[in-house]
N, C-alpha and C positions, 0 to 999 in steps of 0.2 A: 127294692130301692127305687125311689121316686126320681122321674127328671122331666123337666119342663118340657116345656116345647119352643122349638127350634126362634130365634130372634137375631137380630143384628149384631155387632158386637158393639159390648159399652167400653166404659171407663177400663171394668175390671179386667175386662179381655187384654186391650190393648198394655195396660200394667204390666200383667201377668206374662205376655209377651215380650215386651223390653227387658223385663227382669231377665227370662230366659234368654234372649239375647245377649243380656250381657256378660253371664253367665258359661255361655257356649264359647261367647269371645274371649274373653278370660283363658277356659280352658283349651279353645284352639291354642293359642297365645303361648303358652306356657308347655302345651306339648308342641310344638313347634320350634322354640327357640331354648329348651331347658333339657338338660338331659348329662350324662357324665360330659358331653364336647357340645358346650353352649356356644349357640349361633347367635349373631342380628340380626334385629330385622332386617336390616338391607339383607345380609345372607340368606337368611330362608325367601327373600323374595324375590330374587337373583336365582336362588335353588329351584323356584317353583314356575321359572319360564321355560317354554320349549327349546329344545337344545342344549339347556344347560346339562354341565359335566362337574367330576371333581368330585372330593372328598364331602362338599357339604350338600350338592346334591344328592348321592347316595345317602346322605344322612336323612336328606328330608324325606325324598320320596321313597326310599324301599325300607324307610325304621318307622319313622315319626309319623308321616301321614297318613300311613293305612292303621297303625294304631290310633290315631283319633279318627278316621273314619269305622271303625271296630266301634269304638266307643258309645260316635254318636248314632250307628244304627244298632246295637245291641241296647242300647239304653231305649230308643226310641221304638221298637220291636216291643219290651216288656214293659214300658208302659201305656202302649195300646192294650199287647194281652190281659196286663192287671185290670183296664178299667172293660174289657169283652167278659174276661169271668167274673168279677164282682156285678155284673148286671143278669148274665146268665143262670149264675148261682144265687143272687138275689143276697150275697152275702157281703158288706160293704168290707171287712178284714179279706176277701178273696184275694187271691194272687197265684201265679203259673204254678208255683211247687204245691197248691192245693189240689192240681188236675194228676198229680206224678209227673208231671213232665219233664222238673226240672232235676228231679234224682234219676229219670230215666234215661234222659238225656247225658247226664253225667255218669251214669253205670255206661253206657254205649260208647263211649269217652274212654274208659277207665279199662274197661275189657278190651279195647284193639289197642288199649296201651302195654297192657298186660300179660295177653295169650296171643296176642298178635305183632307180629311185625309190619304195621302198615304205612304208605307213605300218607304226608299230612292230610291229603284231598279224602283219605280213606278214612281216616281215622274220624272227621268231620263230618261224614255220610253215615260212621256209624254212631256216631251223638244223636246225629238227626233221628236216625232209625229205633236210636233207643226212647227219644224222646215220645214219638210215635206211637211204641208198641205199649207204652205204659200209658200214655191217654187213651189207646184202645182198649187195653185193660179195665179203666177206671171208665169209661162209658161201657163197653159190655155187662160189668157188673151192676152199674149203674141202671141201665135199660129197662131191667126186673123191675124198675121200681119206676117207670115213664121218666128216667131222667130230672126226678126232681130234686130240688135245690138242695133241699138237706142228705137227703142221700147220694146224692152227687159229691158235694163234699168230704163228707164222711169216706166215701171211697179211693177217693181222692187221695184225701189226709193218711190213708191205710196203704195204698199203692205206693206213696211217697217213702213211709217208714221200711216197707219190702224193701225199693232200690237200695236204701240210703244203709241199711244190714249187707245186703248183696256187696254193695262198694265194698262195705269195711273188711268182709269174710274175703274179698279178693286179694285186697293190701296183706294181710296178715297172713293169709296163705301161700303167697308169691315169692318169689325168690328175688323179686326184679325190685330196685332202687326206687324206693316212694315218695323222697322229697320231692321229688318232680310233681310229681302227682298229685302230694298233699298240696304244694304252690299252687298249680292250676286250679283244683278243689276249692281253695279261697275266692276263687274269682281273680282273674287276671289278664291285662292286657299288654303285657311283654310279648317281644317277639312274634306279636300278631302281623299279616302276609296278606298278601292283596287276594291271596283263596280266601281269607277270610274274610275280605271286602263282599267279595263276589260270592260268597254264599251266604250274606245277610241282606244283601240290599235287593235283589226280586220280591222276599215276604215282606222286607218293608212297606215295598211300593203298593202291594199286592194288599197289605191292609190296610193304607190310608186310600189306595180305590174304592175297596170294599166299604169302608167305611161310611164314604162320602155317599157311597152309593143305595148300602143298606142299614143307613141310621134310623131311620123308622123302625123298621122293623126289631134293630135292637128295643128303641124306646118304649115299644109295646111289649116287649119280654118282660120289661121292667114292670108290668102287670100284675095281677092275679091271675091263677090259672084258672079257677071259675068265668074269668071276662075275657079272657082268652079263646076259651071253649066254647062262651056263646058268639064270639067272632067268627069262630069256624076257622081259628090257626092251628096249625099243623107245631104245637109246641115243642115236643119230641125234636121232629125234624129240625127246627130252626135252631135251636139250643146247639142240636149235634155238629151241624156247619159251622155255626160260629164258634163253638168249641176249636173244632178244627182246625180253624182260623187261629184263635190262641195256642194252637197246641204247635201250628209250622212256625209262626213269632218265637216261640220260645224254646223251641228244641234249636233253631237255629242259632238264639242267641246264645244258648246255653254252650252248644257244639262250640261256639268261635270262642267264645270269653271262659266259661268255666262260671257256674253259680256266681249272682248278682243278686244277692238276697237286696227286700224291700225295696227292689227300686218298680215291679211293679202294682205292690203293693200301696208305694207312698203316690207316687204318681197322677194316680185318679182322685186320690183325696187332696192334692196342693191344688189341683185344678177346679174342683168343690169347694173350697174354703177361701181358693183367691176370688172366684167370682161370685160367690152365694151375696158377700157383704154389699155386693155394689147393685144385686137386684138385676146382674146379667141374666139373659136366659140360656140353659144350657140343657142343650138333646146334645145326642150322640155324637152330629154331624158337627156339634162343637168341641164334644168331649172326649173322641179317637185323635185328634192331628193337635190337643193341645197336652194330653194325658204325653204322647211321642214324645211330643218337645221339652214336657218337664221333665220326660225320663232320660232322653240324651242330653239335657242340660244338670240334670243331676250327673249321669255316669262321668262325664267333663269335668263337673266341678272335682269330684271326687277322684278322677286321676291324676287333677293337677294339684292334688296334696300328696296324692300316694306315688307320683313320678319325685315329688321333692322331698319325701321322706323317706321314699323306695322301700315301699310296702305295697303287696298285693292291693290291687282298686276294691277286692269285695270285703276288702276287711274296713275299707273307710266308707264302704255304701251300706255296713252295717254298724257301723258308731253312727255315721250322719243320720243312715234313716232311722233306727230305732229312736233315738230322744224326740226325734222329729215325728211320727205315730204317735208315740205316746204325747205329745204336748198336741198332737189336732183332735185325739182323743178327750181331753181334758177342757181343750174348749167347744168340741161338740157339747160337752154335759154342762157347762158353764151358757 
């Protein structure tokens, strides 16, 4: 997968950016002030000064505000990770559930729901952990083969299908109440908790540093490995780390939310399509902190239909993004 090199920002940028601004504002907006006990705005901004008390306090900050901040860093989390493995993998459909992570992460979810009695902090360490053990999985395997792209994939794609059997043989083996559980499964940001806050927003920070930091080095993966090897890069290793990197983004965001299909899948390609037209240049160090922002300005947009429809968020981040793929698919070939 080709990408430029690194330049100012243009027209496209700056677009691309208002759009998701307004976007985010939108759905601040509406998770904020909408919900079974609608507020105003004077009330939520009344609710959102120091000292304040009362019934719509508690509404803002221990309901509403940490589920939109859930939102905006689990959205913003997978679509860094979507556009780290689509460069890695070398495969532009790439996305987190092609590493296992996001079925592993949900099997790790699913089992301390099931055979365990854990409280929430535990249950969310073991998402992570599931997340984890299935990108190890899927790189161990991988390794045989120097970590490359198609095989990397491929194992991936096979690691992904084990969790995602594993889940189901648990649910139907279990004695224990599954609507819970099939809801979460959907993707969902109900009754998300400021643990929840607080165990997405370190990876975030941690991969828009990263980012900034080692965007070169992504934009040279973006190579052949033949011109790699005459560079004397350490391919393997560099793939493995930023893997890595995508695999704590999305075991985290998986842990807090529950599967978010397409959103880091669509993410990296709004970000390609909105600036390609206007002749922006776009390396990494462009394309990690704008890929975030389309993907927490998607998850946003998308719970401010599924809060006012009151339908899980991953079932409207999979109407929205699928037609949405498929139509940037259709003008890539056009």
């Amino acid at each position: 997968m080709s990408t430029r090199l690194h330049g100012p920002a243009g027209g496209g940028t700056r677009a691309l950016i208002a759009a998701c601004m307004l976007l985010l504002g939108l759905g601040a907006a509406g998770a904020l002030l909408l919900g079974d006990f609608a507020l105003s705005p004077r009330a939520v901004l009344q609710a959102l000064l120091p000292g304040a008390d009362g019934s719509a306090a508690f509404i803002v900050r221990e309901l509403r505000l940490p589920r939109l901040l859930v939102g905006v860093l689990a959205g913003a989390g997978l679509g860094m990770a979507g556009a780290i493995i689509q460069s890695i993998t070398r495969n532009p459909l790439g996305e987190p559930g092609l590493m296992g992570v996001s079925a592993g992460a949900a099997f790790g979810m699913v089992a301390s729901m099931v055979l365990f009695d854990l409280p929430a902090a535990r249950m969310l360490l073991c998402g992570v952990a599931g997340g984890l053990f299935a990108a190890l999985l899927t790189f161990g395997l991988a390794a045989r083969m120097r970590l490359q792209p198609l095989y990397l994939t491929l194992t991936g794609m096979s690691v992904n299908l084990f969790f995602a059997a594993a889940i189901t043989l648990l649910l139907v083996s279990s004695s224990v109440e599954a609507n819970g559980i099939y809801y979460w499964l959907t993707g969902s940001l109900a009754n998300r908790t400021w643990q929840h806050v607080h165990l997405l927003w370190p990876w975030v920070l941690l991969g828009l540093a990263l980012g900034a930091v080692c965007a070169r080095l992504l934009d040279l993966l973006a190579l052949d490995d033949s011109v790699l090897r005459a560079l004397g890069m350490r391919i393997a290793t560099w793939r493995l780390l930023f893997g890595a990197l995508a695999v704590l983004l999305t075991a985290a965001a998986v842990a807090a939310t529950g599967p978010l299909a397409f959103i880091g899948l669509v993410a990296p390609h709004l970000v390609r399509f909105g600036l390609r037209p206007h002749g922006d240049a776009l390396g990494h160090r462009q394309l990690l902190p704008l890929s975030a922002l389309v993907g927490a300005s998607l998850v946003c947009g998308a719970d401010l239909v599924a809060n006012w429809r009151m339908v899980p968020v991953g079932i409207l981040c999979v109407l929205l993004g699928g037609p949405l793929l498929i139509h940037l698919i259709r003008k890539q070939e056009n």
